[in-house]
C-alpha positions as CSV (number, residue, x, y, z in Angstrom):
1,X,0.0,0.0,0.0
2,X,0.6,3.7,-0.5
3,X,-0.2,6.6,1.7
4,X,-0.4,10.0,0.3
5,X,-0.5,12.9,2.6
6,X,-1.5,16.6,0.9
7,X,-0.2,20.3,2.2
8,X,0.2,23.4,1.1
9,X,-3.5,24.5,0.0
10,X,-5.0,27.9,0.6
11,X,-6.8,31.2,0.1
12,X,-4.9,33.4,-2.2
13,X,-5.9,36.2,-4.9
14,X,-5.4,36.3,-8.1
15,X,-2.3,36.5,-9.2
16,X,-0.7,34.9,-6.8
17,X,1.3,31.3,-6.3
18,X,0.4,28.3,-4.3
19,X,3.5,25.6,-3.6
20,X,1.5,22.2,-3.1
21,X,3.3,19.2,-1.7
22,X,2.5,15.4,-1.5
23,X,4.3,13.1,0.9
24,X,4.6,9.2,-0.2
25,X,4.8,6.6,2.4
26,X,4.5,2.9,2.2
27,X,5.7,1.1,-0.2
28,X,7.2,3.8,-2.5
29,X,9.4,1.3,-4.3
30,X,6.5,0.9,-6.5
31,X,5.6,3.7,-7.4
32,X,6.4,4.8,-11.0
33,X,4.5,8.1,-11.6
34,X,2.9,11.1,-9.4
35,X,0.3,13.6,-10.6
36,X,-2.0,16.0,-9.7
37,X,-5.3,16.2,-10.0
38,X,-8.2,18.9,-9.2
39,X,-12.1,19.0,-8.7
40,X,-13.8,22.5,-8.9
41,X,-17.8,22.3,-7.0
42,X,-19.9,20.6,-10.0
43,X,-17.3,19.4,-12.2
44,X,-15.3,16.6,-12.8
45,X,-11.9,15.6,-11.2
46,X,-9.2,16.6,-13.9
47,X,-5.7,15.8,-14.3
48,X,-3.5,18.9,-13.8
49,X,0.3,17.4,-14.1
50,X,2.0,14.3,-13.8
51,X,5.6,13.2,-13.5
52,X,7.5,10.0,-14.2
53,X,10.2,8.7,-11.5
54,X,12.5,10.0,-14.5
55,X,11.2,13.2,-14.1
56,X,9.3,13.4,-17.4
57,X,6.4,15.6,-17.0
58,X,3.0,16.2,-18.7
59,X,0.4,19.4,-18.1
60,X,-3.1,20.3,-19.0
61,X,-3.2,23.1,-21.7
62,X,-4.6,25.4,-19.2
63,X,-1.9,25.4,-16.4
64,X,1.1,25.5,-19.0
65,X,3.5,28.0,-18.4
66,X,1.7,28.4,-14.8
67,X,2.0,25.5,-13.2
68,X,5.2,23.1,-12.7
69,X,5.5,19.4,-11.2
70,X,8.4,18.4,-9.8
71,X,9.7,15.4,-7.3
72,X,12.1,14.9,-5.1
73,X,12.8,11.2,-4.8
74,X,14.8,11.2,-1.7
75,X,12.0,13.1,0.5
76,X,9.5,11.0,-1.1
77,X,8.0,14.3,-2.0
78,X,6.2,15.6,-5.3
79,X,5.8,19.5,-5.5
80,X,3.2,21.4,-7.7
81,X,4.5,25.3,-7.6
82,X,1.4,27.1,-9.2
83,X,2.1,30.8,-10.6
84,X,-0.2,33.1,-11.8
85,X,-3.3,31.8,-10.0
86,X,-6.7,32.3,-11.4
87,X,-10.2,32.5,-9.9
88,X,-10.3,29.4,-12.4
89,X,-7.8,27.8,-10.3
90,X,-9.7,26.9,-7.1
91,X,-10.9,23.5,-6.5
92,X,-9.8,20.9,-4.3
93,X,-6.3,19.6,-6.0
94,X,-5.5,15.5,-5.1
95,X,-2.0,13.9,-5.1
96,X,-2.1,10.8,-6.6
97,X,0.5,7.5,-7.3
98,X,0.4,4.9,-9.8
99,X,2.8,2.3,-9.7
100,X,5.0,0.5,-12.5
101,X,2.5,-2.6,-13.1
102,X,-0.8,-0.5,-13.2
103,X,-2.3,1.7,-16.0
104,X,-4.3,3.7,-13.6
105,X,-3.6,6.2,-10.0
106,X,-4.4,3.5,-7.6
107,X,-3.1,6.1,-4.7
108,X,-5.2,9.0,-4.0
109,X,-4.2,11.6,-1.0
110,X,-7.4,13.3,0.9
111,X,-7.1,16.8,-0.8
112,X,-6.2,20.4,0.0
113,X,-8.4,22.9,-0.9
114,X,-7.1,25.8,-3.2
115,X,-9.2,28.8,-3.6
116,X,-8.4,31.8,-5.8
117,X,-10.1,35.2,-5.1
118,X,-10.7,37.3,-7.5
């Protein structure tokens, strides 16, 4: 199993940057790939940013250039530093894990609420 814990959520105005951090514990060995994921009140949960145990990364079109994934392997720690915050921005933004012999994000943390004012 795989624990993800979420921090770093908040109220911030537009404009503004958010650093969001997920701490893996368990059995990290397996994991293969981190991302980020968000769900804004009546939508569904979307994918925001993910990042290989290489480091290869992958965005949605509407956080590139804003937002950037990053991990740091020996803290067990992937990072999501958002810039440039919009009122667009705010939902409740979930760290998740996939390992190497799964397609899917089998790991989920709880969530941190981001919310952007305007």
């Amino acid at each position: 199993q795989v624990q993800l814990v979420e921090s770093g959520g908040g109220l911030v105005q537009a404009g503004g940057s958010l650093r969001l951090a997920c701490a893996a514990s368990g059995y990290i060995f397996r994991i293969s790939r981190m991302g980020w994921y968000r769900q804004a009140p009546g939508k569904q949960r979307e994918l925001v940013a993910t990042i290989t145990s290489l480091g290869s990364t992958n965005y949605a079109d509407s956080v590139k250039g804003r937002f950037t994934i990053s991990r740091e392997n020996a803290k067990n720690t992937a990072y999501l530093q958002m810039s440039s915050l919009k009122p667009e921005d705010t939902a409740v933004y979930y760290c998740a894990a996939r390992t190497s012999d799964s397609v899917t994000y089998d790991y989920w943390g709880q969530g941190t609420q981001v919310t952007v004012s305007s």
